[in-house]
C-alpha positions in Angstrom: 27.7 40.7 6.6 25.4 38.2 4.4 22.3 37.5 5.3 21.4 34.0 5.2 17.9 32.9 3.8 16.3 30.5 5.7 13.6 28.2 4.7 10.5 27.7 6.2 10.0 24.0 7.3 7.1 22.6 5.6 4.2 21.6 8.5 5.2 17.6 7.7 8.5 18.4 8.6 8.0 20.4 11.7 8.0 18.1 15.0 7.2 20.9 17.4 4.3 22.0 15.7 1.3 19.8 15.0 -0.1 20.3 11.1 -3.7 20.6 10.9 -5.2 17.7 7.8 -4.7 20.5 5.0 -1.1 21.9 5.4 0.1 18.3 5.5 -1.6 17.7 2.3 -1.2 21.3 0.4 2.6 21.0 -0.3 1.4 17.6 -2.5 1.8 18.2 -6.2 -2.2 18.2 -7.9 -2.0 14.7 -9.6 -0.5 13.1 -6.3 -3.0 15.5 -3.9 -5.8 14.8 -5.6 -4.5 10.3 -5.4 -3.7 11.0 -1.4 -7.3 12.5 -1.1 -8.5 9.5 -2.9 -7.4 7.3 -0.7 -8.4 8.8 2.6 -11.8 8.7 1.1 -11.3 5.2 0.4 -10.6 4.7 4.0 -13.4 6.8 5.5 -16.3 4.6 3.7 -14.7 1.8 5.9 -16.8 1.8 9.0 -15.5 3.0 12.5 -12.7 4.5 11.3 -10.6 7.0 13.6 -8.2 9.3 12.2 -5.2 10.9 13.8 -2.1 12.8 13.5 0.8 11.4 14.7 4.8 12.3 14.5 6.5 9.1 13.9 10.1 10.6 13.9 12.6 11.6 10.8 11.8 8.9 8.4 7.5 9.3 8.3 7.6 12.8 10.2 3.9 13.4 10.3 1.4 10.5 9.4 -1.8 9.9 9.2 -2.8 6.8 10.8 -6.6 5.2 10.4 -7.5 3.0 13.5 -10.5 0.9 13.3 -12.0 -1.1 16.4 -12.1 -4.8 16.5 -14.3 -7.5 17.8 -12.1 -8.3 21.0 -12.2 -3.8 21.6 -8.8 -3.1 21.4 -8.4 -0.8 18.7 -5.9 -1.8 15.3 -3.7 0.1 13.2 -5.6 -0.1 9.9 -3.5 2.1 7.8 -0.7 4.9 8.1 -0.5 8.0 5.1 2.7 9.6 5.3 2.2 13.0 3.2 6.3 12.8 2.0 5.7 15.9 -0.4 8.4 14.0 -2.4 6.7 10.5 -2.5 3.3 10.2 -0.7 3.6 6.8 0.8 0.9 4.4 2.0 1.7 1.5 4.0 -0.7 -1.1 5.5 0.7 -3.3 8.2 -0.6 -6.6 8.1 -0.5 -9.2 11.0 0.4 -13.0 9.8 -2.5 -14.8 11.1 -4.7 -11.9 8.4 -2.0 -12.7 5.2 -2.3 -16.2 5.7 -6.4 -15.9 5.0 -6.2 -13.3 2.2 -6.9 -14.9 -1.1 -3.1 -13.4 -2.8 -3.0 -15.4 -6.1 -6.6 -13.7 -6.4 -5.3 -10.2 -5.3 -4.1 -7.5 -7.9 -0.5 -7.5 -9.1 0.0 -4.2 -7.6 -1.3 -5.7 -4.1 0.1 -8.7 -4.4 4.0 -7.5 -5.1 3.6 -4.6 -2.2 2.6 -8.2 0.0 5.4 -10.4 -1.3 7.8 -7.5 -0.4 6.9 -6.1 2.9 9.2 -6.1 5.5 8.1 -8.6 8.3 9.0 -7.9 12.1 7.4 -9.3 15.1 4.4 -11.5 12.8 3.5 -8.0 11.2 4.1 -7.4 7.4 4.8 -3.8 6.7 3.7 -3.5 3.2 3.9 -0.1 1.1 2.9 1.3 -1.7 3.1 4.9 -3.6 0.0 5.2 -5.6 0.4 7.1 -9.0 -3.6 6.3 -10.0 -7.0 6.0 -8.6 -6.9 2.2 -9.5 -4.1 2.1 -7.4 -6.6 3.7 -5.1 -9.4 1.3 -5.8 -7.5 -1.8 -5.1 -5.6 -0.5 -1.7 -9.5 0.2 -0.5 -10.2 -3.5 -1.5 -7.2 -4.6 0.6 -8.5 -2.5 3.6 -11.9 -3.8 3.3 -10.6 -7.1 3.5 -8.4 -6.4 6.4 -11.1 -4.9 8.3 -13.7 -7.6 8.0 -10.7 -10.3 8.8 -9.9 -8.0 11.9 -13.6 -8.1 12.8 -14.6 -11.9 12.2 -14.9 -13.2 15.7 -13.4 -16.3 15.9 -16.5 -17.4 18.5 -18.7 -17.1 15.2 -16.9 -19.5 12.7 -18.1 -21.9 13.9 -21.6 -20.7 14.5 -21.6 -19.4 10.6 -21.0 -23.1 9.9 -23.8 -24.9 11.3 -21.2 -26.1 14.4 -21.8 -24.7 18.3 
């Protein structure tokens, strides 16, 4: 009788068993670990960030999603890292009312085309990227700072900021 090899699931791939931050990012080749680890530092400088581990089923398997709180307290979805050993993907959803105040003509080419092609459902633009350099890198962080101070300008201060009451 044969024996038949069996290969060990990779942690990302294993929904019964939750990965710790360093097996999901070990099976990563080097240039696209090292662009991955870039990016969640990127995301850490951001204040108030919380990071978790979350199994989001056979497409993103285990992700890493970045919450961040808001002015009204309810927390919001600042980012998702899906560790695909295959093709790392980052994907930042952004709500209408915050794409209709970023400045896109002004936005890289890189940000601007993962915009213009996100998948919209329910006023929320899913928009994705797979960074291949630390510029990459650079301008995603710009994106999420400007999502999070959007997120966190409460509308009771516009007008305040303008001179109105």
């Amino acid at each position: 009788m044969a024996k038949i090899a069996i290969k060990p699931r990779i942690a990302w791939e294993d929904r019964w068993t939750q990965p710790t931050l360093e097996q999901l990012i070990e099976p990563l080749r080097e240039q696209t670990r090292e662009i991955f680890q870039a990016m969640m530092e990127q995301i850490e400088q951001i204040e108030g960030t919380e990071q978790h581990l979350i199994w989001y089923g056979p497409a993103w398997r285990w992700t890493i999603e970045y919450r961040i709180p808001t002015h009204t307290g309810e927390p919001a979805n600042l980012i998702y890292l899906v560790p695909n050993p295959e093709t790392p993907v980052v994907s930042i959803p952004l709500p209408e009312t915050i794409v209709a105040k970023l400045p896109v003509k002004r936005l890289n080419k890189y940000i601007r085309d993962g915009i213009r092609s996100a998948k919209c459902a329910v006023e929320l633009h899913w928009a994705v990227w797979s960074p291949n350099a630390k510029t990459e890198v650079e301008h995603l962080g710009d994106l999420l700072r400007r999502k999070h101070k959007l997120l966190n300008d409460n509308p009771k201060n516009n007008g305040q900021k303008n001179g109105q009451k």
